[in-house]
TINU-58487 format. One record per residue (C-alpha): residue number from 1; x, y, z. Coordinates in steps of 0.02 Angstrom, whole numbers, plus 50000, padded with zeros to 5 digits. Example, Ala and Ser with C-alpha at 12.3 -4.5 7.8 and 13.67 -1.06 7.14 Angstrom:
   gumi      px      py      pz
      1   50615   49775   50390
      2   50684   49947   50357
END
This chain:
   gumi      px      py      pz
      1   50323   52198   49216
      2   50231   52050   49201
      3   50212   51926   49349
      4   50263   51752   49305
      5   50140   51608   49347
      6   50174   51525   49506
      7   50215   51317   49466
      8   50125   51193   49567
      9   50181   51112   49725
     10   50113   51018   49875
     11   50176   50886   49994
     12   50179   50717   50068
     13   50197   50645   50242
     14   50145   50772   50323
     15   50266   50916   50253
     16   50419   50814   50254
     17   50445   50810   50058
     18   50382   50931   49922
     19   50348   50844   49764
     20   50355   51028   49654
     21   50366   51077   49472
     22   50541   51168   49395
     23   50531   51296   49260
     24   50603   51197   49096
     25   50563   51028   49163
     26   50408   50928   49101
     27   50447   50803   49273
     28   50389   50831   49442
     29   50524   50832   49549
     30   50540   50773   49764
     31   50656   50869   49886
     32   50694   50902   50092
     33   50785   51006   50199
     34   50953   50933   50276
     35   51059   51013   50392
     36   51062   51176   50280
     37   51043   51091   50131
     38   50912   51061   50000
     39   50941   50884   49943
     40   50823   50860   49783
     41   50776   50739   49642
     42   50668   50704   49486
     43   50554   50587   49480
     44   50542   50586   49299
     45   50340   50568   49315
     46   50236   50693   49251
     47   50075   50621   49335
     48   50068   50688   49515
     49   49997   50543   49591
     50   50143   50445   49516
     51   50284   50584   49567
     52   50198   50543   49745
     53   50225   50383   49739
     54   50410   50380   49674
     55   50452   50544   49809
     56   50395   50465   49948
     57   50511   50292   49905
     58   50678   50395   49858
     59   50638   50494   50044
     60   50635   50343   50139
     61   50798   50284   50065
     62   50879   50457   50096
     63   50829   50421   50266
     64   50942   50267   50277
     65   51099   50336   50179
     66   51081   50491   50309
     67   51071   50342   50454
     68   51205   50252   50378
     69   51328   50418   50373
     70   51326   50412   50166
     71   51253   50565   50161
     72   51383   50718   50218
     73   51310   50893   50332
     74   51382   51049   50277
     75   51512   51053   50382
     76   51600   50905   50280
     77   51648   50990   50135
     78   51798   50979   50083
     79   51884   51136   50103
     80   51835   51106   50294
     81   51887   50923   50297
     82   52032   50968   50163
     83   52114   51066   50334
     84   52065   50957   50458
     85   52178   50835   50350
     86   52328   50956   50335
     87   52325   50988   50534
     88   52336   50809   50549
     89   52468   50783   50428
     90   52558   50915   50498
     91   52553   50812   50670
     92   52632   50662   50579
     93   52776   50781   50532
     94   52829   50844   50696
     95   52814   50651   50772
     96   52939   50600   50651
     97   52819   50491   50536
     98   52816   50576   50371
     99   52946   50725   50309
    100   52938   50922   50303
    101   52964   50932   50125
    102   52814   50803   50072
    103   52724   50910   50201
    104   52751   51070   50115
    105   52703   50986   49939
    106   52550   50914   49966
    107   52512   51091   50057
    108   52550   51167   49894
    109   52472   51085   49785
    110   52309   51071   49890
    111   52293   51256   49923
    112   52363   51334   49745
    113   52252   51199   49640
    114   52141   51088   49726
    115   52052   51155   49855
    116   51984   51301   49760
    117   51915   51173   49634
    118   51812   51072   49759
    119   51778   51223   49885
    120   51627   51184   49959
    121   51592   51021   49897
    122   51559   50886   50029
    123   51680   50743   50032
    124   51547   50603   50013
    125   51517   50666   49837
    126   51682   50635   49759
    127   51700   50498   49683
    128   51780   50410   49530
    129   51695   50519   49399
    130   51740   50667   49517
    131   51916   50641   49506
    132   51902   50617   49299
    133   51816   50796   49286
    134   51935   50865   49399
    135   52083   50785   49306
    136   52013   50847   49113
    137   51968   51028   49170
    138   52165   51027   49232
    139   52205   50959   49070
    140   52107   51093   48975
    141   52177   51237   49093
    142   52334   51186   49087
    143   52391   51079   48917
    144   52571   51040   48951
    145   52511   50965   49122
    146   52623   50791   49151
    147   52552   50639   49210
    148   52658   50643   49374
    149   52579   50811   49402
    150   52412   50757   49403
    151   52474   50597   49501
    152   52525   50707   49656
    153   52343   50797   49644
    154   52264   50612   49659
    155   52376   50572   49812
    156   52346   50768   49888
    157   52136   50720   49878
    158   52162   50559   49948
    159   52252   50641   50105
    160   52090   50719   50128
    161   51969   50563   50092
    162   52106   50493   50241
    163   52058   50604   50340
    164   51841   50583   50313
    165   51869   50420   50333
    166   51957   50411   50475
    167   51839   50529   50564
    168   51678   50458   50508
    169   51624   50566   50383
    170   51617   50442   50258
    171   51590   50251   50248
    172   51721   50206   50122
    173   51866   50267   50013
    174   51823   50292   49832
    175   51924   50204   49719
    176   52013   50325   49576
    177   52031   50203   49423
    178   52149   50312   49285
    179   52144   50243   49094
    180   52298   50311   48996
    181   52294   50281   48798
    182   52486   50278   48806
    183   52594   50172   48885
    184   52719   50277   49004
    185   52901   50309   48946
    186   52980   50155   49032
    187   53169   50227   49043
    188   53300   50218   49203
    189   53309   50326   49337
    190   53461   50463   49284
    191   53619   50444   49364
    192   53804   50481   49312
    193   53926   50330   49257
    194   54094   50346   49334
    195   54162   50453   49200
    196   54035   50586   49210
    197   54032   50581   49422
    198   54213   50613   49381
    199   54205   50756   49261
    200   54048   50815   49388
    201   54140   50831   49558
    202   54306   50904   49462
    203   54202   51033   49385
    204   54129   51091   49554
    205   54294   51072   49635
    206   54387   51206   49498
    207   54248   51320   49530
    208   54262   51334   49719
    209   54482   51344   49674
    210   54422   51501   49563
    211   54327   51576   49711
    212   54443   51538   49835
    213   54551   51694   49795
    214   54378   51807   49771
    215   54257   51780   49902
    216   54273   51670   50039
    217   54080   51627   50051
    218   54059   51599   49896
    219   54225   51491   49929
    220   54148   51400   50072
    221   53969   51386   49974
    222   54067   51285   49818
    223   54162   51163   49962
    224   53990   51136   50032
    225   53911   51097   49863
    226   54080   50994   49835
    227   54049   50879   49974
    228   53867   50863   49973
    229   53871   50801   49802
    230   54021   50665   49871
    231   53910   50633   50007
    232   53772   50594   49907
    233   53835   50488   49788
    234   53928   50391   49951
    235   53771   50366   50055
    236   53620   50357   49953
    237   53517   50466   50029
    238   53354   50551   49983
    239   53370   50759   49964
    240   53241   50770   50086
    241   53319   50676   50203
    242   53516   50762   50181
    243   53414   50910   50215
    244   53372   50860   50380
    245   53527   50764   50432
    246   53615   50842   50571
    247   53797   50862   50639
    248   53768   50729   50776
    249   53672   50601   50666
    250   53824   50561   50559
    251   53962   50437   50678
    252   54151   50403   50613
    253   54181   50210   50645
    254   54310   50097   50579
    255   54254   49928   50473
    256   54328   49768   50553
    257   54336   49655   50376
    258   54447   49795   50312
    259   54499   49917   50440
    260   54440   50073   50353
    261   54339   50217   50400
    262   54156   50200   50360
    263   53979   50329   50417
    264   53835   50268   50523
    265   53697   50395   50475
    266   53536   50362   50619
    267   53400   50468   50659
    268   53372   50491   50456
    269   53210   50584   50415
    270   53126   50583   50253
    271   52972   50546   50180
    272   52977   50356   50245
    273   52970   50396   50427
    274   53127   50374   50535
    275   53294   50265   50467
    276   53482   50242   50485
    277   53621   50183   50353
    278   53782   50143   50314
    279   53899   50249   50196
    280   54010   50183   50083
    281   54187   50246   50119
    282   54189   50407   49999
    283   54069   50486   50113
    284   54209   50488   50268
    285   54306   50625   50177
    286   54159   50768   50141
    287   54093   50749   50312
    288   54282   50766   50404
    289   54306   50914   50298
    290   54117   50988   50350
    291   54184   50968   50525
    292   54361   51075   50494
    293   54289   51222   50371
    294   54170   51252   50515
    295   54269   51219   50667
    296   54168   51086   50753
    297   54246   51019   50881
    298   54118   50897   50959
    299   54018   50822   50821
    300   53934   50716   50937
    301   53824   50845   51025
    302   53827   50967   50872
    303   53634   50968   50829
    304   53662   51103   50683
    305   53624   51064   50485
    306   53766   50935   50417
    307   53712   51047   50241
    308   53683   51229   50282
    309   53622   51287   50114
    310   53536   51201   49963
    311   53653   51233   49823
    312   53521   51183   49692
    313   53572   51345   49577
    314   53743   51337   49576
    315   53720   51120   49553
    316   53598   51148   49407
    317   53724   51288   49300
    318   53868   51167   49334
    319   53770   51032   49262
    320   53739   51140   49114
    321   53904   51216   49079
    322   53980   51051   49068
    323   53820   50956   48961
    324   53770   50843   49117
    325   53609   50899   49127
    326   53539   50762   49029
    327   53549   50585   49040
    328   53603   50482   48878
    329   53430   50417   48888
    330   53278   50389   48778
    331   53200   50498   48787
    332   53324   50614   48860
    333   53290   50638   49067
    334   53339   50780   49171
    335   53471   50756   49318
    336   53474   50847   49477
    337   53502   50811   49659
    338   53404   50666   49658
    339   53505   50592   49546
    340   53651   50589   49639
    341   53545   50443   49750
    342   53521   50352   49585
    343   53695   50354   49566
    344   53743   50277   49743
    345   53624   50124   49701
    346   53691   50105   49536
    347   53868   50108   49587
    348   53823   49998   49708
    349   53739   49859   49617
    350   53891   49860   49474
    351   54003   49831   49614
    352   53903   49670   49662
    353   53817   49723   49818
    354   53638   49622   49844
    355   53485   49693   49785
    356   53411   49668   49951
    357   53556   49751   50069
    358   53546   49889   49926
    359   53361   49942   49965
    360   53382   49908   50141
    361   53522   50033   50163
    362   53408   50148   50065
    363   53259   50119   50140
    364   53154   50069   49986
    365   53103   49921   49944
    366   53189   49782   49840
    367   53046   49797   49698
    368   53096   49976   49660
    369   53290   49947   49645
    370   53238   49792   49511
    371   53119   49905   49410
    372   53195   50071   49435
    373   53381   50032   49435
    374   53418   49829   49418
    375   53332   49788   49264
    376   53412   49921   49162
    377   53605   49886   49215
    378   53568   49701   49172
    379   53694   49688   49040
    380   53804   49767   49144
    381   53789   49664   49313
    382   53822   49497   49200
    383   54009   49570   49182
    384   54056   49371   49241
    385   53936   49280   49157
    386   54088   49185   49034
    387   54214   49199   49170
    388   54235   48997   49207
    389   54386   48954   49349
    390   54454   49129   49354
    391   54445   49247   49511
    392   54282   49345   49488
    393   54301   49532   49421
    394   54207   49673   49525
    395   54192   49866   49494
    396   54265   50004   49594
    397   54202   50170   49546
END
């Protein structure tokens, strides 16, 4: 075995920086030791006295972006910082501040796909062309991959550039600039007109009637599903936050204008932090019934699940068996739990409630009811536009 010919090196101020040689490279190239790591450059010269020169000037300026923090130790790299950021997320969920479920998400998605991308990379490297490999190789591992999808990977790495910024590992936030050559689908959020919330909550209701005689669980799992979905569609809440609601949250109280029986819903967690609303009067029925199938006597100090189970299944082959799963849209969008929410707001708005009250009582803001939900009823919220001297006509769904 031959012994290969050793390339040239030497130094410059005093040892601090080699100025070396690399097999394959006609440049000589500068480099130091940091904190464990061997931070290097070329100095695309190929005289020496020249590399010298152009070393020793990219040193000193290493030396500042160290000084000024630009320039991350080992022990910022991102899988490190990546938990640091989940412990303090975590935090925010048990003060109340931000939900379980977004929680468990963003967990999810950083430990099944993004941190074993960026492993050991330190946090002060990513950047805008970071994120744009990142995003093709997902695209070329995984072809069907939505745009939403790769939306919730942006937000799950910013969580973590959060978190080295608000430490001090790094200086400033990069900025993630995305360039789509198509514009996105712009289509409503899918909800159920009346007829279909009709033919929805009948179709649950004859299936719990045909268990009723067969197993009472199953019996008491269809009610449950019954009234959640009643509930839903009364209150306009979030899944997340139904999820958490409890017994005691949810307060009976009687409506002065009319005199009829209306919710107050407080202590409402979800992914916006902390929240309260006010049910429309649908919702007054489901939750009396909650309280009778299982025998609660006090609601008021009853701290136990208003929901016990998430009947997402049994919802989704409902849906199905009676062709509700998709929304007469263009093109056609799925419908689930969430949009049970969209169908509070839009119910809502055709009945002539203000935009504002609307995405106050759902704590969003009024932007997102225009976009989402306003702007695609239009035609139907100008039901009174030629009415002239005549009582004006509402809806009630």
């Amino acid at each position: 075995m031959t012994n290969q010919k050793a390339l040239p090196t030497h130094t410059v101020l005093d040892g601090k920086v080699h100025v070396f040689m690399r097999d394959g490279s006609p440049f000589w190239w500068g480099g130091f030791h940091f904190k464990g790591k061997y931070i290097r450059t070329s100095t695309k010269q190929v005289q020496s006295d020249a590399a010298d020169a152009v070393a020793i000037q990219w040193y000193f300026k290493k030396q500042t972006e160290i000084a000024n923090g630009l320039i991350a130790s080992p022990k910022h790299a991102f899988d490190k910082v990546a938990e640091e950021a989940l412990t303090s997320y975590k935090g925010l969920v048990t003060r109340g501040i931000r939900s379980q479920i977004t929680f468990d998400g963003i967990e999810g998605i950083m430990r099944s796909r993004i941190i074993p991308y960026f492993k050991k990379m330190p946090v002060i490297e990513i950047d805008n062309t970071t994120w744009h490999k990142f995003k093709e190789d997902m695209v070329n591992e995984y072809p069907t991959i939505k745009r939403g999808t790769l939306h919730q990977y942006k937000n799950a790495i910013r969580v973590v550039l959060n978190q080295a910024y608000r430490v001090g590992y790094i200086k400033e936030l990069p900025i993630f600039k995305d360039e789509y050559t198509a514009r996105r689908i712009d289509s409503p959020r899918p909800w159920f007109n009346s007829a279909e919330y009709k033919k929805l909550h009948s179709a649950i209701l004859a299936h719990a009637k045909q268990l009723q005689k067969k197993d009472r669980l199953q019996f008491a799992h269809a009610m449950e599903l019954y009234d959640y979905v009643i509930f839903a569609t009364n209150t306009g809440m979030r899944v997340g936050e139904l999820r958490n609601a409890r017994v005691s949250d949810v307060k009976v109280f009687t409506e002065k204008t009319s005199g009829k029986e209306l919710l107050l819903i407080s202590n409402i967690k979800g992914k916006r932090g902390s929240g309260s609303c006010q049910s429309f009067y649908g919702a007054v029925a489901p939750f009396k019934r909650i309280l009778e199938r299982r025998g609660i006597k006090k609601p008021q100090t009853c701290d136990e699940p208003l929901f016990l189970i998430h009947h997402r299944t049994m919802f989704n082959v409902i849906l199905e068996k009676k062709g509700l799963k998709f929304a007469p849209t263009n093109p056609p969008s799925k419908r689930d739990f969430v949009s049970l929410r969209a169908t509070y707001i839009c119910f809502r708005l055709l009945n002539g409630a203000p935009i504002y009250e609307v995405a106050n009582n759902c704590r969003t803001s009024v932007a997102v009811i225009q976009e989402s939900y306003a702007r695609h009823l239009s035609a139907q919220l100008l039901k009174n536009i030629n009415r002239v001297g005549a009582k004006v006509e509402g809806w009630d769904y």
